[in-house]
Rosetta silent file (secondary structure, phi, psi, omega in degrees, C-alpha in Angstrom):
SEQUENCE: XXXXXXXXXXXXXXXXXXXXXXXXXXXXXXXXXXXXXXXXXXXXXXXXXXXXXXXXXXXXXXXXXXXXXXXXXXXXXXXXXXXXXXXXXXXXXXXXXXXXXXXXXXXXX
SCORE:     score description
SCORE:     0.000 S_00000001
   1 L     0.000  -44.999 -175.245   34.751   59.803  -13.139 S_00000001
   2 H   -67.781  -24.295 -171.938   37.634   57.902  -11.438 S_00000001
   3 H   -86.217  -41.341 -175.313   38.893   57.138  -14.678 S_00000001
   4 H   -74.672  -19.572 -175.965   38.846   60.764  -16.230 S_00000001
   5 H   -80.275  -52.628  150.612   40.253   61.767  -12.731 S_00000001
   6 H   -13.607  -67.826 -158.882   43.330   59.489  -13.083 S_00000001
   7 H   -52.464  -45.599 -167.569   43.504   61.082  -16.648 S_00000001
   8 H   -68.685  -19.890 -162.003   43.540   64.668  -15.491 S_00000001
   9 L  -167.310   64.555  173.671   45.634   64.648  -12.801 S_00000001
  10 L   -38.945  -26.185 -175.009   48.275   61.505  -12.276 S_00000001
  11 L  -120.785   11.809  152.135   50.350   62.367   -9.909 S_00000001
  12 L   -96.901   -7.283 -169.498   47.346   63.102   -7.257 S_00000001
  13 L  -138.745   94.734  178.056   44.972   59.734   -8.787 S_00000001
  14 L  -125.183   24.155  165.304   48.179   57.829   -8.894 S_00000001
  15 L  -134.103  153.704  168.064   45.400   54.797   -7.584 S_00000001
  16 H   -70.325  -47.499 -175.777   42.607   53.613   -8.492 S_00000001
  17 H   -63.680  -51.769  164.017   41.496   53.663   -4.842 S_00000001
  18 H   -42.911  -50.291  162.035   42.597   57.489   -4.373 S_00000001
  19 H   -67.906  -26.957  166.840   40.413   58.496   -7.268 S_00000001
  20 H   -61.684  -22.262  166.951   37.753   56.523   -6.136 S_00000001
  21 H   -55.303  -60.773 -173.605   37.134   58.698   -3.132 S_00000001
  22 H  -109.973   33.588  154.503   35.781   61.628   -4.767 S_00000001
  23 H  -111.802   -5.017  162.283   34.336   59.901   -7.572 S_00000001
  24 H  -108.611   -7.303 -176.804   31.794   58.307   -4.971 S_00000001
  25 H   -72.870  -43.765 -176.444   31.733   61.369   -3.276 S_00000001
  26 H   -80.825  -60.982  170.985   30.180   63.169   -6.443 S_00000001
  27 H   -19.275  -57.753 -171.686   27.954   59.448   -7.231 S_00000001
  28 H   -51.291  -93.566 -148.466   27.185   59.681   -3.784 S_00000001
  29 H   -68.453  -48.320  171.419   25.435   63.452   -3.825 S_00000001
  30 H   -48.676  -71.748 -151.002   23.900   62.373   -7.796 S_00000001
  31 H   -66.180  -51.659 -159.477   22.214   59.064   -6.160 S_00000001
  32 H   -72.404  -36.983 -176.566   21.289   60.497   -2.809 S_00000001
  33 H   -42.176  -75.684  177.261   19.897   64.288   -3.877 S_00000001
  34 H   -64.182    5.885  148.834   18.068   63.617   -6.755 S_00000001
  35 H  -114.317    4.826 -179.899   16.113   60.879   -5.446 S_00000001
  36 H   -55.685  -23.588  179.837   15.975   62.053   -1.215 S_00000001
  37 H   -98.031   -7.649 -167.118   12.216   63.679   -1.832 S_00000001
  38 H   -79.459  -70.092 -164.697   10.879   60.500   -3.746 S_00000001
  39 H   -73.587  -12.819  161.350   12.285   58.439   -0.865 S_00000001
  40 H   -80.748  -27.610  175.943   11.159   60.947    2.271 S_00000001
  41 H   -69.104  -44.227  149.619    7.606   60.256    0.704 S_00000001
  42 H   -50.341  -42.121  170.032    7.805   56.978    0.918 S_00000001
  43 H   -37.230  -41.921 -159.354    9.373   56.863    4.414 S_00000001
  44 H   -70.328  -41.552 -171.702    6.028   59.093    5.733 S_00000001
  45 H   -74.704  -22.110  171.008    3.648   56.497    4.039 S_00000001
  46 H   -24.021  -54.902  161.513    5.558   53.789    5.255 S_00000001
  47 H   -62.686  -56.388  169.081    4.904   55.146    8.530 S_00000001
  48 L   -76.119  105.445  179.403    1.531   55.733    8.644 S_00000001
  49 L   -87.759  -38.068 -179.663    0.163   51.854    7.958 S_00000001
  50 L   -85.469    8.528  163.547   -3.336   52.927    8.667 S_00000001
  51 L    84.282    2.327  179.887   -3.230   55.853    6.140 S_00000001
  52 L   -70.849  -47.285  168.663   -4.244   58.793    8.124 S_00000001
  53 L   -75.615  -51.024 -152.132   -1.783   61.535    7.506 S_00000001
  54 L  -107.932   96.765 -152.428   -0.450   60.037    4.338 S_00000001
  55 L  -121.884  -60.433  175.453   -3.497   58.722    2.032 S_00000001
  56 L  -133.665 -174.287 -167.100   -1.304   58.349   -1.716 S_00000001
  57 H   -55.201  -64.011  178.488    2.233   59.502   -3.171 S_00000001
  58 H   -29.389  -64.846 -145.402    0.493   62.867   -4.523 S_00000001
  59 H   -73.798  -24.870 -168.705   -1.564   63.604   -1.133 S_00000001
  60 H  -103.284  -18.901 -176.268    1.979   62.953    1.132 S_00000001
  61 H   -94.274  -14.694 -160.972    4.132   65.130   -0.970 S_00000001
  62 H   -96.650  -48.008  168.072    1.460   67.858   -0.865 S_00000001
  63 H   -60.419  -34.240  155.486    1.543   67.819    3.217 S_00000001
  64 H   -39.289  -44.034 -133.467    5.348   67.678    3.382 S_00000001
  65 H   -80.178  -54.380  172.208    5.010   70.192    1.046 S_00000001
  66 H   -18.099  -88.690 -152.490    2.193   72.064    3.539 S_00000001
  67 H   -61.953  -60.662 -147.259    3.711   71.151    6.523 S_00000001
  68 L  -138.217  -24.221  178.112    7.383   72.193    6.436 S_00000001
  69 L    99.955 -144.956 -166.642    7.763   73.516    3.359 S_00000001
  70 H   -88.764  -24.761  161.118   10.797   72.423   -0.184 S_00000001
  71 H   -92.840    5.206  140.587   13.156   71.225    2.818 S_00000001
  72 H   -30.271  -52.775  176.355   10.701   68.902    4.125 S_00000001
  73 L  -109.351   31.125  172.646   11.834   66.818    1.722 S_00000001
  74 L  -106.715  -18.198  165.227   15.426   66.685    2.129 S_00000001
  75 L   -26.128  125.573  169.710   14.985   65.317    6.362 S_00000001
  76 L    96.543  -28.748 -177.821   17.459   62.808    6.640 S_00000001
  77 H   -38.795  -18.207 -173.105   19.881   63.709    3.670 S_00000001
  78 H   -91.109  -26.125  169.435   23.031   63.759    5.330 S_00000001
  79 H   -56.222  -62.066 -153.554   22.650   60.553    7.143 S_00000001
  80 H   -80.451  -20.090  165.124   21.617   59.456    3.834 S_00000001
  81 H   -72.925  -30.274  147.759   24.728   60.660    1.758 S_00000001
  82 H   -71.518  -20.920  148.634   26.366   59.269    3.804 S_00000001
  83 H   -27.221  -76.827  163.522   25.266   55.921    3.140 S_00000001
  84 H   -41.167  -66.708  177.888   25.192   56.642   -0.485 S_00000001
  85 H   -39.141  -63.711 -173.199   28.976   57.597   -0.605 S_00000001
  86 H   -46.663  -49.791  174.653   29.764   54.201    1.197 S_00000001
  87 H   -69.787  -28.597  164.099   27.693   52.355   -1.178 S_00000001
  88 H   -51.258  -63.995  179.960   29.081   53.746   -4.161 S_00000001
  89 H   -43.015  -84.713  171.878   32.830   53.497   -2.971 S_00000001
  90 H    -7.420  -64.018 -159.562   31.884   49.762   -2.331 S_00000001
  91 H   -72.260  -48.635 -163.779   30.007   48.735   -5.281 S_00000001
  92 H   -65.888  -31.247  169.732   32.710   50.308   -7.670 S_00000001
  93 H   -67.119  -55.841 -153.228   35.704   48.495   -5.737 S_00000001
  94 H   -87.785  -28.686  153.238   34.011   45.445   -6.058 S_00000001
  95 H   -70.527   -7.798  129.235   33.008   45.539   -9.619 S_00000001
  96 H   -49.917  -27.464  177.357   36.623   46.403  -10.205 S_00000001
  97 H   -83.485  -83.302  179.641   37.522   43.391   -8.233 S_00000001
  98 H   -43.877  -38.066  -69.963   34.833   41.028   -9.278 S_00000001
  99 H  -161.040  -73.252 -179.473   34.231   41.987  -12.773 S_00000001
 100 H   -66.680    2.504 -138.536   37.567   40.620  -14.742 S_00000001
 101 H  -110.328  -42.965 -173.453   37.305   37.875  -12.870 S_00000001
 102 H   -82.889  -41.603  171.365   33.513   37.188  -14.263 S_00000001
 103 L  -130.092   53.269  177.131   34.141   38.555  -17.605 S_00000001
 104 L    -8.225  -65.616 -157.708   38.011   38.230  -18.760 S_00000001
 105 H   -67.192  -71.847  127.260   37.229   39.114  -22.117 S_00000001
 106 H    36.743  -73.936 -164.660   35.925   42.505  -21.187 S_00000001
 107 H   -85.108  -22.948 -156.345   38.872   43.338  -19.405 S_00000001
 108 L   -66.247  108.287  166.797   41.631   41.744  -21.509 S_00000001
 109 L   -29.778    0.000    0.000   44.312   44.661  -22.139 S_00000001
């Protein structure tokens, strides 16, 4: 994305680091969305160690489900996007750092 953004529009992505904003910003919202009800299911059994509420994956998505209803499992997302977004920026700077440094050839112009 940072690369196609660069392409599209040069003399706003006239960094790698400009474009990189809102190419973890869209990473960010892919990584955290699509997996935020997988990972509130886990949280609940997580919680419950003795199993009481939350007896398997199936049985805890079906009480979320119950219980609060299809936004049940989104608790926490924004907190959690934000995260994502951080982690994204991060990892992609640093494989950009790290990366010719580890594989020259790769990178070699």
């Amino acid at each position: 994305i940072r690369r196609e953004l660069r392409q599209a529009k040069p003399d706003v992505f006239d960094t790698d680091d400009k474009a990189r904003i809102p190419a973890s910003l869209l990473g960010g919202a892919f990584a955290c969305y699509l997996t935020q009800p997988v990972d509130t299911i886990k949280t609940c059994m997580q919680g419950d160690v003795e199993r009481k509420t939350y007896k398997s994956f199936v049985d805890t998505g079906k009480v979320i489900f119950n219980e609060v209803g299809f936004t049940g499992f989104y608790r926490g997302a924004t907190f959690r996007y934000g995260r994502m977004v951080c982690a994204v920026f991060m990892m992609d700077k640093l494989a950009s750092v790290i990366g010719p440094a580890m594989y020259p050839a790769a990178f070699a112009a």
